[in-house]
C-alpha positions in Angstrom: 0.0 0.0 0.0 2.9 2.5 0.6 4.2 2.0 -3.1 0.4 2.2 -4.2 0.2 5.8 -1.6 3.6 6.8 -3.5 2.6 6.8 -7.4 -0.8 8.4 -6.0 0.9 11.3 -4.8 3.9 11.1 -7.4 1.0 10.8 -10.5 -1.4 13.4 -8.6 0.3 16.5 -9.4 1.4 15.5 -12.9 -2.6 14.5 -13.6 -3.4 18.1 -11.8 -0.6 19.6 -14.9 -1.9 17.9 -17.2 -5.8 18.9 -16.8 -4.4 22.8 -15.8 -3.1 22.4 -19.4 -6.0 21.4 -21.1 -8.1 24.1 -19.7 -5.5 27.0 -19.6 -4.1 26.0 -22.4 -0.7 26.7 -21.4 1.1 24.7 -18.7 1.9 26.7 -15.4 5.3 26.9 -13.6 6.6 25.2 -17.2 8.6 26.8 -19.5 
C-alpha cells in the first residue's frame, strides 16, 4: 500500500498539470 500511496501522490500533481493544461491551455510553472 505505501508504493500504491507513493505513485498516488507522485501521479497526482502531474494529472493536476496535465488537466491545468488542457483548460488553460498553457502549462503553469513550465517553460
Amino acid at each position: 500500500m505505501a508504493a500504491l500511496h507513493m505513485l498516488d501522490t507522485h501521479t497526482r500533481p502531474i494529472i493536476a498539470a496535465v488537466l491545468g493544461h488542457t483548460k488553460e491551455g498553457t502549462p503553469s510553472g513550465i517553460p
